[in-house]
C-alpha positions, 0 to 999 in steps of 0.5 A, a space after each residue: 874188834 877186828 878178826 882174822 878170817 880165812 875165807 876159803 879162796 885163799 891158801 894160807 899155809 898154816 903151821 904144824 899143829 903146836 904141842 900141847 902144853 903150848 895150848 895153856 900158854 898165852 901167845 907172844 906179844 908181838 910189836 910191830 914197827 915200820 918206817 914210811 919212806 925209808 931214805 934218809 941214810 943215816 936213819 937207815 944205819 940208825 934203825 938197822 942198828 937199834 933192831 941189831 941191839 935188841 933182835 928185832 926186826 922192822 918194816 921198811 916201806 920205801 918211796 921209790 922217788 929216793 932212787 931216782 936220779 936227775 935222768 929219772 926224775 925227768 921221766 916219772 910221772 904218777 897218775 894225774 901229776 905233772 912229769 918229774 913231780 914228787 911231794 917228797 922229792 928225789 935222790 940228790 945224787 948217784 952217790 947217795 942212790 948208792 949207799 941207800 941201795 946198800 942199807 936196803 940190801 944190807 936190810 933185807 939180808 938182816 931179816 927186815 921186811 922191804 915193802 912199798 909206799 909207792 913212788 912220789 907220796 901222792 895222795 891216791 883216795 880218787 885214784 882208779 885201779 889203773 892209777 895205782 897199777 901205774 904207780 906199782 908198775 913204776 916202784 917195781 921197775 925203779 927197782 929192778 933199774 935201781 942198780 944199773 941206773 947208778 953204775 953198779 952191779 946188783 947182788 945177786 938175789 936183787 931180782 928175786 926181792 924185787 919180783 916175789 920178796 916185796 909183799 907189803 904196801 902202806 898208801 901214803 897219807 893213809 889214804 885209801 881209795 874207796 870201792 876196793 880199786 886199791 885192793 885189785 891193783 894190789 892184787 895184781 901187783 904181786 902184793 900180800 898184805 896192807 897196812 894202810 888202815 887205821 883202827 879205834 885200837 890195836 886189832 887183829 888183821 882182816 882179809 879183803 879179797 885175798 890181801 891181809 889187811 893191818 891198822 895202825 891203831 889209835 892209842 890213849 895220849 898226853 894228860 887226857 888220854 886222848 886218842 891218836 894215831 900211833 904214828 910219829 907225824 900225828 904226835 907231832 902234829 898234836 904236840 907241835 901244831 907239825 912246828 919243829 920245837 927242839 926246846 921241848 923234846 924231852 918232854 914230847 919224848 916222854 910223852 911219846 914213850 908213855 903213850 906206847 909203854 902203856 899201848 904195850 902194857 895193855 896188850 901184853 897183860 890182856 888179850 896179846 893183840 899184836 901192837 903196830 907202831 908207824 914212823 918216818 925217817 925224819 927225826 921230828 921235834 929234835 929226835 923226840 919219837 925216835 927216841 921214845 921207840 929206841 926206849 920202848 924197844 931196849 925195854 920189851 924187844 928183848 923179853 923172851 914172849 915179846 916179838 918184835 916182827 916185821 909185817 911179813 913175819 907177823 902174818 903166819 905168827 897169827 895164822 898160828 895163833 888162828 889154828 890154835 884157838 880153832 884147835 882149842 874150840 874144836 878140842 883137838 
């Protein structure tokens, strides 16, 4: 099992110590729920609303491609790739560059976490620190651009989001680069924690070279329990061989839903690890997990020792829970 050390170079900025009946008290059961590319608008009102419903609060890892228009399309080029090549395509329009830039705002302002996921969703596990510096370079200058490049005037406050509000990065496919070259460029980049891992379980982060590292865990699934990514694509590449298949998804629903109800049920009767759960913003076989985390989420978000947390919230609530048990060990 993974823990969450402190090593001494880096300053966390730990809470008041908590009074002391809170010491008996099991911590709240935190979930944590994230969305990879973030672009597909009426999924951004989509989630924005199930969160508004139930008090939580998400991540957003966005791909910076879904802001670029035609003119810079032509321009981006990731590390390696040919010029204007994006595996997960472009912005379609100005129009539609501009309704997300609202749902990103409006997101921000809600309290979710807006975060990285790069730029044209390449697979980066031979990139060098430069090439990743390349890409972190290109998402934040998309960004800062991202309102003038369609005619409009950014809120005020945009600026101070781009520069020292976007902490997080998930790599895309999960697909890290030996040899901590990811890590440097991360560093440097201005970013705090990662959540590009995948654990045998839910596990507490670890720290690596000052960023806080999270896993998506590996969860029990379908009639044999079989271990699977807790992630929306790897179901339905489990269920559907990555086929859309409407027909049966009620079924790939339940499915789904059993397998995070009991993920939870776990953690909230046992140890209280926090659980992480990955999805994308597209609806696969027929909205089936989309709708098995809406279910999951009216079911537990709303209880008073759940929380669900964005990765950026998440981070000082163990930090607490850290400093609480060291308190318990040391009798203070």
């Amino acid at each position: 099992m993974f823990r969450f050390i402190f090593p001494a170079c880096l300053a966390f900025s730990f809470v008041a110590p908590l009074p002391a009946q809170a010491v008996d008290q099991p911590p709240k059961q935190l979930v944590i729920v994230s969305f990879d590319g973030a672009h597909d608008n009426a999924l951004w009102h989509k989630s924005r609303q199930m969160a508004a419903r139930n008090g939580a609060h998400f991540t957003y890892f966005l791909s910076c491609t879904f802001l670029m228009n035609q003119a810079a399309k032509k321009a981006y080029q990731a590390p390696h790739q040919k010029r204007g090549k994006s595996n997960v395509g472009f912005a379609q329009s100005d129009d539609e560059i501009r309704e997300r830039l609202g749902n990103i705002w409006h997101a921000h302002l809600e309290g979710h976490d807006i975060s990285s996921h790069a730029c044209g969703h390449f697979d980066g596990r031979k990139w060098s620190e430069a090439d990743w510096s390349t890409e972190y370079t290109t998402f934040k200058a998309t960004l800062k651009n991202a309102w003038k490049s369609v005619d409009l005037e950014e809120p005020r406050g945009w600026l101070d989001l781009v520069e020292h509000g976007i902490k997080g990065f998930r790599a895309p496919y999960l697909s890290v680069t030996a040899g901590g070259d990811m890590i440097a460029a991360q560093k440097k980049a201005g970013f705090t924690y990662d959540a590009s891992l995948v654990t045998k379980g839910p596990a507490t982060p670890v720290v690596e070279d000052g960023i806080v590292r999270f896993g998506l865990p590996l969860i029990p699934e379908g009639p044999n329990a079989k271990p699977v990514i807790a992630m929306d694509y790897n179901l339905f590449i489990r269920h559907s061989k990555g086929e859309e298949d409407k027909t049966d998804s009620k079924v790939f629903e339940d499915r789904a839903y059993t397998a995070f109800k009991e993920a939870f049920d776990k953690q909230y009767a046992g140890d209280r690890i926090p659980l992480q759960l990955g999805f994308h913003f597209v609806e696969m076989n027929g909205g089936a997990y989309w709708r098995a985390l809406d279910r999951l989420v009216s079911d537990v978000c709303r209880r008073t020792d759940v929380a669900c947390v964005s990765y950026a919230e998440a981070i000082p609530m163990i930090e607490a829970r850290a400093k609480l048990r060291q308190q318990e060990t040391s009798g203070l």
